[in-house]
C-alpha positions in Angstrom: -7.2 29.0 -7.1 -9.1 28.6 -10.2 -7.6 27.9 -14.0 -9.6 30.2 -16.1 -7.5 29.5 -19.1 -3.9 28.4 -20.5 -2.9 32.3 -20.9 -3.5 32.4 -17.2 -0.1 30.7 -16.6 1.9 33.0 -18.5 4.6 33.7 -15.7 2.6 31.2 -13.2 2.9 28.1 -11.5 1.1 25.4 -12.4 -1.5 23.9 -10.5 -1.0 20.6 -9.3 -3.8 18.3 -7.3 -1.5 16.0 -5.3 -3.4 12.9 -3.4 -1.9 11.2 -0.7 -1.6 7.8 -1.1 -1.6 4.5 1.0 -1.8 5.8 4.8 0.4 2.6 6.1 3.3 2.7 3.9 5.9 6.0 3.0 3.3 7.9 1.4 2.2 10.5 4.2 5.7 11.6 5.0 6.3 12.0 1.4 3.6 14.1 0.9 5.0 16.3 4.0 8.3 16.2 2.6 6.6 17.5 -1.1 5.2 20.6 0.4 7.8 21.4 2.3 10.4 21.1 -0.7 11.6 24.7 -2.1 12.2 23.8 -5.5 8.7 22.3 -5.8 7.4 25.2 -3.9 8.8 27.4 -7.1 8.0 25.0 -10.1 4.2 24.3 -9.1 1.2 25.4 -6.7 0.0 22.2 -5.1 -3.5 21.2 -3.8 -3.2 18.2 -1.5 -5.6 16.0 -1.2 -6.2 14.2 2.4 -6.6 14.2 6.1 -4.8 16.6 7.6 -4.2 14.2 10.8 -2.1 11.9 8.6 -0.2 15.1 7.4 0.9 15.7 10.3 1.9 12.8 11.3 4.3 12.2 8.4 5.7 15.4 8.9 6.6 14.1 12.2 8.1 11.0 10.9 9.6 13.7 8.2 10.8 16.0 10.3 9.3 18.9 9.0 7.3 21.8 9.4 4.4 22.2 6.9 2.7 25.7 5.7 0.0 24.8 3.5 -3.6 27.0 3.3 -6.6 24.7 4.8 -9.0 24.7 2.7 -12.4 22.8 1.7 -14.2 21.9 -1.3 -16.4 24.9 -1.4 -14.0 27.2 -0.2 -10.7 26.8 -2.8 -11.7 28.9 -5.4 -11.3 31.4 -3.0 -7.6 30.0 -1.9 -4.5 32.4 -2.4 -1.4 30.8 -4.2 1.1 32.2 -1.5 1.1 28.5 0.0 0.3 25.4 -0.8 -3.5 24.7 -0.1 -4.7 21.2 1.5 -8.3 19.9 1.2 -8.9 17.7 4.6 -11.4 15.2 4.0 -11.3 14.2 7.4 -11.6 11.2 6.8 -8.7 8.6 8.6 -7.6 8.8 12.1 -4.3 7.9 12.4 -5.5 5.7 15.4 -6.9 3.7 12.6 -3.6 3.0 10.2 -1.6 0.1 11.0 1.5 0.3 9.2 2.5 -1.7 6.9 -0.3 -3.1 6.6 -2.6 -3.3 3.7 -6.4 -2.7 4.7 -10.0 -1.7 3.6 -9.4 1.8 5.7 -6.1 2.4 3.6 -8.0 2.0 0.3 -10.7 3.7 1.4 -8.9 6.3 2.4 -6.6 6.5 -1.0 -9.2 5.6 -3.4 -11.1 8.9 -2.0 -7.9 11.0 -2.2 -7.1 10.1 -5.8 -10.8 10.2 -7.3 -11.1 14.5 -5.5 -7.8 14.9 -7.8 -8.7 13.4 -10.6 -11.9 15.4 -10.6 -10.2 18.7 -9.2 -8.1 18.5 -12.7 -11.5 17.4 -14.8 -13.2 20.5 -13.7 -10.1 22.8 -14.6 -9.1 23.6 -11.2 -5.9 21.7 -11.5 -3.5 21.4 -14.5 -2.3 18.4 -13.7 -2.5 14.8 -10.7 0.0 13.6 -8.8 -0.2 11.2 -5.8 2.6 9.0 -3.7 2.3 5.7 -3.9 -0.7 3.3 -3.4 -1.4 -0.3 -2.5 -2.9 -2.0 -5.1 -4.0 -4.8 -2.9 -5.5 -2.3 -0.7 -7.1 0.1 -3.0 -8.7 -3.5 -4.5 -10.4 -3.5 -0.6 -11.7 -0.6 -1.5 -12.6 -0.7 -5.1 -13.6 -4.1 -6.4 -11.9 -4.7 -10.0 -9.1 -2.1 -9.7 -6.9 -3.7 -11.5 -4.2 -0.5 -11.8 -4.4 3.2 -11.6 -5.4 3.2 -15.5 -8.3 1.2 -14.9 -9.4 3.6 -11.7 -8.8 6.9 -13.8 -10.6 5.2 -16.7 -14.1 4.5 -14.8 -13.7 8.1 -12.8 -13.5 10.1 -15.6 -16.1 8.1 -18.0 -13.0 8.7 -20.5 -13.6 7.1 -24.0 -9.8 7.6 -25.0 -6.3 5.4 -24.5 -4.3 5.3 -21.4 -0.7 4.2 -20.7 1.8 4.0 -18.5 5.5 5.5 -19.1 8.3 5.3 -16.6 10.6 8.3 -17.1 13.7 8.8 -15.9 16.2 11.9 -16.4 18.2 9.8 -20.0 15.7 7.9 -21.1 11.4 7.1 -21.1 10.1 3.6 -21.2 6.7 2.8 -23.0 5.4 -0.7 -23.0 3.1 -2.2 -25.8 1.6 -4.5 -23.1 1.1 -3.6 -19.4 -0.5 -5.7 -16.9 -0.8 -9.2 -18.3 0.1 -12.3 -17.9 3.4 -13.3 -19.7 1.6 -16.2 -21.8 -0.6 -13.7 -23.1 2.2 -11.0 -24.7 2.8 -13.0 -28.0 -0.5 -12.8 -29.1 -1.2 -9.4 -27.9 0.9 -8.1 -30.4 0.2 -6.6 -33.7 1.6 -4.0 -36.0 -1.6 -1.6 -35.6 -1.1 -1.6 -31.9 2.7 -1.2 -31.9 2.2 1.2 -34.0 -0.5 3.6 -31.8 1.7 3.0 -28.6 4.9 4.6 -31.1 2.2 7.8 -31.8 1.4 8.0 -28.3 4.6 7.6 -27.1 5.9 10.6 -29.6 3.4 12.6 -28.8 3.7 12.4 -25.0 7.6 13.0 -25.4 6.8 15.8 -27.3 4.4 17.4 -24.6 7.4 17.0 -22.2 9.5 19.3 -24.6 11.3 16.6 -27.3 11.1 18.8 -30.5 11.3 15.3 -32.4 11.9 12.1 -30.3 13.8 9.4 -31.0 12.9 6.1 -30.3 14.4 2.3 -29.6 11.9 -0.3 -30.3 13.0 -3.9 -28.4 12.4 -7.2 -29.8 10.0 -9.9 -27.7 12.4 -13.1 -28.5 16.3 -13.9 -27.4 18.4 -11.6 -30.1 15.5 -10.1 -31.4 14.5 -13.4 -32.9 18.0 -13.9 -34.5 16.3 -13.9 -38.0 13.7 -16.3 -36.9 15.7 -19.1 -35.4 14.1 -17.6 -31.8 10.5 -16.6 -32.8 8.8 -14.9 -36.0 7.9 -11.7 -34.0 10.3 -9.4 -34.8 9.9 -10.0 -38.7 6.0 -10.7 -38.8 5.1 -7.8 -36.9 7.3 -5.5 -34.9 9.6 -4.7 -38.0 6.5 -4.0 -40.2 5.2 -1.2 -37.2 9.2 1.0 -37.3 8.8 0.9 -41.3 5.3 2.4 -41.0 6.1 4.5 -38.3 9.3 5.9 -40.2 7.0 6.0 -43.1 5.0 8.4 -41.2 8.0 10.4 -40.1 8.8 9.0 -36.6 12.6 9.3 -35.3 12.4 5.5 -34.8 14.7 2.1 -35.3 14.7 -1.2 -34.1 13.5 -4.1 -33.0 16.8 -4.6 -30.8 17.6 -7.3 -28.7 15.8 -6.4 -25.6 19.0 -7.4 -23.0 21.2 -4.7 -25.0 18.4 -1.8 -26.0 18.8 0.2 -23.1 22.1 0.1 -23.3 22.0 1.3 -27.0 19.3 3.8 -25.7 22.2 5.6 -23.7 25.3 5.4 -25.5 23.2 6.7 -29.1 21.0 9.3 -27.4 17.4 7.6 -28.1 15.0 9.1 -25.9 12.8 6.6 -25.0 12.4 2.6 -25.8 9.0 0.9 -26.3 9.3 -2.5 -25.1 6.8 -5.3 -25.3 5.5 -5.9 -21.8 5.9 -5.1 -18.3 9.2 -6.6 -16.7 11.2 -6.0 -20.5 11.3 -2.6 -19.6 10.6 -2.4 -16.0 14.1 -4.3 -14.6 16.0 -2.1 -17.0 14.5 1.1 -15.3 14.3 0.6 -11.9 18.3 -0.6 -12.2 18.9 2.5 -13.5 16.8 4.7 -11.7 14.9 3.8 -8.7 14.8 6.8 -6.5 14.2 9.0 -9.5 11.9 6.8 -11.9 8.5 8.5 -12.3 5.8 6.7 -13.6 3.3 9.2 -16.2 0.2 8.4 -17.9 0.3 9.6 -20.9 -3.4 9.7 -23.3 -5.5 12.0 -21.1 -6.4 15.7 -21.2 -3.8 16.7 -18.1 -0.5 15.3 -17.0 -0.9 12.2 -14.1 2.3 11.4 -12.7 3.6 9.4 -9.8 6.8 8.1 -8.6 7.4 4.6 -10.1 8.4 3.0 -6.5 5.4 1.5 -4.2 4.6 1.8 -0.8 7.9 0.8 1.1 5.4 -0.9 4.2 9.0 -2.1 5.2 10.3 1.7 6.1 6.8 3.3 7.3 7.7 5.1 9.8 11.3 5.1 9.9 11.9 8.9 8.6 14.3 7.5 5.6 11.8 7.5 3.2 13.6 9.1 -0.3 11.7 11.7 -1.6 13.9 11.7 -5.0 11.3 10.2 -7.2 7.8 11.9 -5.2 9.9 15.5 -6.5 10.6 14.4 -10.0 7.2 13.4 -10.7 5.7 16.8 -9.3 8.8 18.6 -11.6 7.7 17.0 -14.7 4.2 17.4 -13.8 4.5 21.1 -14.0 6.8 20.8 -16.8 4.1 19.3 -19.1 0.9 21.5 -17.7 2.8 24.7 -18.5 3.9 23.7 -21.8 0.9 22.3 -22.7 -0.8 25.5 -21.8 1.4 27.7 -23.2 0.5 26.0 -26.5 -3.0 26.2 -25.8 -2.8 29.6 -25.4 0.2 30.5 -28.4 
């Protein structure tokens, strides 16, 4: 099924290219239980990306039964959108996946999956990229100097622009000024242009999810938001100089707050998403309140990429239990943002 244009969706499903991730952890029998999922099956017309023998084994270990369209490379322009379609790469025995374990033949194997999607959505064949979850220590095995998925979609794609990570949940988004750093390095990472181009992207990637005008927490870096200074000059040397630009501008936006209370403000005051200022500030506060249904999206590039926000699970491969909450929110608000961002293209 080819996208010959945002119009095209009018009364559609969007397309999704779905990669299967990590062969050894949960990821193949949450990719079963994806395309076997009804509401999915409504909201979105996925192309999976894989070997079909790993599939079928984690619909085994799912326990369920699988109609998807086989299809290749050359052949799914020509694929109906009746059922699911799945691309087999045939390119893992499942002889060859030790669970739980992470290896070169696991990264190779996801590192393949995700770069087909990636370039599936590129060449307008797909409106947007999910995948279940990888192994980073793997997919480094297999792709010297992956650092994350950013950094992987980054050198695929040749794209010039700025990528981040948000972990969304039903009542609230998390966006993150720093990422994947060390924690000695966060202080000085920090200024008031950068805070402020993570508070555009963030608006703009709420508002591609269907916020008519978002409103943001910003959270402080020291103890009490640097309790005037007694803690650390952050808050009043740079983060409060980014909110009074970005209100300047016209952002929905207030803070810094003391990070150990924001998300907590964030619920009971209705913001709709909180920009931290690195990883764990925002991460602990998520998965506490969310783990079976925190997505992680990257926001910054031309199509929606979204994943569930847990990892691999090597201790449950196998075991059937598995949750698929978070796989299914991630396709949901996937499709969400392809067909509203089409729609506008084509308004």
């Amino acid at each position: 099924m080819t996208i010959n244009g945002a119009a095209e969706l009018k009364g559609l499903r969007p397309v999704i290219a779905l990669a299967m991730g990590d062969p050894a952890g949960i990821s193949p029998e949450l990719t079963a239980r994806l395309l076997a999922l009804g509401d999915v099956r409504e909201a979105a017309h996925i192309i999976a990306v894989g070997d079909r023998r790993v599939l079928e084994e984690g619909a085994k270990v799912a326990g369920v039964s699988l109609e998807v369209e086989a299809v290749s490379l050359e052949t799914l322009d020509k694929a109906g959108a009746s059922r699911h379609a799945f691309i087999d790469l045939a390119h893992l025995d499942p002889v060859n996946v030790i669970r739980g374990e992470a290896t070169l033949a696991g990264g190779a194997f996801a590192t393949r999956n995700f770069r087909v999607a990636l370039e599936l959505a590129n060449a307008g064949k797909a409106n947007a990229v999910c995948f279940t979850p990888f192994n980073k220590q793997a997919m480094r095995h297999a792709y010297p100097g992956y650092d994350d998925e950013i950094r992987f979609v980054v050198d695929v794609l040749s794209f010039p622009g700025k990528v981040r990570e948000f972990n969304v949940l039903e009542k609230v988004w998390n966006a993150r000024v720093t990422s994947h750093i060390p924690l000695s390095q966060v202080p000085s990472s920090l200024s008031v242009e950068g805070i402020l181009a993570e508070l555009e992207l963030t608006r703009a990637c709420l508002k591609n999810a269907g916020y008519d005008e978002p409103k943001i927490a910003v959270a402080g870096l020291n103890p009490h938001a640097g309790d005037g200074g007694s803690f650390g000059m952050e808050e009043i040397e740079i983060i409060e100089p980014a909110v009074q630009k970005a209100k300047a501008l016209g952002f929905n936006v207030e803070g810094p707050f003391p990070a150990d209370t924001v998300f907590v403000r964030a619920l009971k005051e209705g913001f709709n998403a909180v920009l931290t200022m690195y990883h764990d500030q925002g991460q602990i506060a998520m998965k506490l309140l969310g783990f079976d249904k925190g997505v992680t999206m990257m926001g910054g590039l031309p199509f929606p990429l979204c994943t569930p926000a847990h990892g691999t699970a090597y201790d449950i491969a196998g075991k059937g239990t598995a949750d698929v909450g978070a796989s299914r929110e991630a396709i949901l608000l996937a499709a969400r943002m392809a067909k509203k961002a089409a729609l506008s293209a084509a308004a």
